[in-house]
C-alpha positions in Angstrom: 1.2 -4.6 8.9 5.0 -5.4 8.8 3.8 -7.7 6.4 2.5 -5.2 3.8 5.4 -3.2 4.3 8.1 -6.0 3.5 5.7 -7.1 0.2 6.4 -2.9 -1.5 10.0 -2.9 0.3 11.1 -6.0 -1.9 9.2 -4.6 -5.1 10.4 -1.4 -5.2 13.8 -2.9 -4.7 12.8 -5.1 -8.0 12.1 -8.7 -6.0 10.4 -10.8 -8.1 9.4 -13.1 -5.5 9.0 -12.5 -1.7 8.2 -15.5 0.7 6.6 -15.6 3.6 6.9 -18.7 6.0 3.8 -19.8 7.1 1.0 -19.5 5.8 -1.4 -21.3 8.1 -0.5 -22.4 11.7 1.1 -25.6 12.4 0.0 -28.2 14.6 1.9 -30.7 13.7 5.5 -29.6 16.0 6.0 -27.8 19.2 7.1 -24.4 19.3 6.6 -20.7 17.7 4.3 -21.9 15.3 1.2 -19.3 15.7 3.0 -16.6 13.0 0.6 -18.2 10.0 -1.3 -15.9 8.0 -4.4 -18.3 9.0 -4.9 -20.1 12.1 -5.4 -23.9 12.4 -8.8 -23.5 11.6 -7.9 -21.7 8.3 -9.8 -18.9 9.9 -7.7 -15.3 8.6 -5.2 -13.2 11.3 -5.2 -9.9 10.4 -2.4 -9.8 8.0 -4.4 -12.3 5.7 -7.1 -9.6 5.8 -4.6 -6.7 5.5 -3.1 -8.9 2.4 -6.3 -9.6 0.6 -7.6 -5.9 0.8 -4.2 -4.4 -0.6 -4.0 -6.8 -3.3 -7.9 -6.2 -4.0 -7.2 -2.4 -4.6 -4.5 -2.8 -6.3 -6.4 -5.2 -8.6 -6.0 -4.4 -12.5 -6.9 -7.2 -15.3 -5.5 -4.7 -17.9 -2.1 -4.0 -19.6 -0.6 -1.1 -18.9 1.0 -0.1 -23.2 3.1 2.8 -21.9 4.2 3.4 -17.9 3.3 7.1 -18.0 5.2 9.5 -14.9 3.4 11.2 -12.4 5.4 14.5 -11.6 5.0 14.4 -7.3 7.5 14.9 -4.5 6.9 14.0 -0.9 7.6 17.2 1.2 9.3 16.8 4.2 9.6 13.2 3.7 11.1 11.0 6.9 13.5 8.5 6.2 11.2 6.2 7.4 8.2 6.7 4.9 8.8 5.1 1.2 6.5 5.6 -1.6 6.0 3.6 -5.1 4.4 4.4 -8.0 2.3 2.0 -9.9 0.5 2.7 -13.3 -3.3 0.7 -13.7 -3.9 0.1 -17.6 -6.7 2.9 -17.8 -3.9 5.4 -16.9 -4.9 6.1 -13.2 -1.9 6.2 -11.3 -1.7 4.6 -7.5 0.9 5.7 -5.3 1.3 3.5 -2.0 3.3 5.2 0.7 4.1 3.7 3.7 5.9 4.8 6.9 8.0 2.0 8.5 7.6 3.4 12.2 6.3 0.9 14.6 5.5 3.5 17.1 4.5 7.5 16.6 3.3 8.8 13.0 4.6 11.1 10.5 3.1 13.9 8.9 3.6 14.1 5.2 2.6 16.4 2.1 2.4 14.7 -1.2 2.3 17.8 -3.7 1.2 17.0 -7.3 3.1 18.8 -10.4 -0.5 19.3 -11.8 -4.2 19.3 -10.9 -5.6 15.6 -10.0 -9.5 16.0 -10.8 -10.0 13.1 -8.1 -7.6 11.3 -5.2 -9.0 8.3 -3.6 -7.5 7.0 -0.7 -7.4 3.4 0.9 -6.2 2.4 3.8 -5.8 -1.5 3.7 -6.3 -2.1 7.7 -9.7 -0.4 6.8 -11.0 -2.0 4.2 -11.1 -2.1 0.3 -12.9 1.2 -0.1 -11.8 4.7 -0.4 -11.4 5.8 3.5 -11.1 9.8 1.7 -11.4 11.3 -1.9 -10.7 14.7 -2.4 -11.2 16.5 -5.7 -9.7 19.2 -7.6 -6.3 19.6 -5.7 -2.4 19.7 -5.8 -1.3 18.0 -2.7 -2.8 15.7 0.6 -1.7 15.7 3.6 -0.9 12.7 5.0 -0.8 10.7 8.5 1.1 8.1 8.5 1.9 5.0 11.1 2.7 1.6 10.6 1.3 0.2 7.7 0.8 1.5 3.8 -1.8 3.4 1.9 -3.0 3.2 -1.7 -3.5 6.8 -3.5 -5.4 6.9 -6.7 -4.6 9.7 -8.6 -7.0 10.4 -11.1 -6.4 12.5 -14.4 -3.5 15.1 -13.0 -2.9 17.7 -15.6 
């Protein structure tokens, strides 16, 4: 889950490339070499599982002409918990917030500057469907722990 966090810490900061040593076990030298993303066997750890289903949601094929805002503030926001705003090329927005904690939660309110007709939420640990949608609203309430999740905001006017 630390993981997922360092991968939208570096992007937000405007990384263009974050590397993560190993990616499968090695068997080859003695030592603390059981941090892969993929054991020996090439079977997956959870972070390779946490990796594919955050990179499957956040999947786009399009091109995104303009970047578009999303007015939104974070009440009550922990200096712990980050969000980034991303832009999908039919105009849906995703917002990925994530709480750095490794212990405890935080309770958060994203409020929207307009109506969102639909908010989907994933939750990556879960699985690449929507853990919650809600419809016709101006702010979620959030719980968050240690790892991030994906919230599509659809048509907010």
């Amino acid at each position: 889950m630390n993981l997922l966090n360092l991968y939208f810490a570096q992007f937000k900061r405007g990384y263009a490339y974050t590397s993560v040593y190993l990616l499968r076990d090695r068997t080859d030298e003695a030592g603390n070499q059981s941090f892969g993303f993929f054991r020996p066997d090439y079977s997956p750890r959870k972070a390779a599982t946490y990796l594919h289903n955050v990179t499957t949601i956040l999947a786009d094929e399009g091109t995104v002409a303009t970047s578009g805002t999303l007015d939104y503030t974070i009440a009550d926001q922990p200096p712990t918990v980050h969000d980034l705003l991303l832009r999908r090329s039919d105009g849906t927005f995703q917002l990925v917030v994530w709480d750095e904690r490794l212990n405890d939660q935080d309770q958060v309110t994203v409020r929207l500057g307009a109506t969102a007709t639909s908010i989907s939420i994933y939750d990556p640990t879960v699985g690449t469907d929507p853990v919650r949608t809600v419809k016709n609203t101006t702010s979620l309430d959030l719980l968050l722990s240690d790892h991030p999740i994906v919230i599509e905001i659809s048509s907010a006017r």
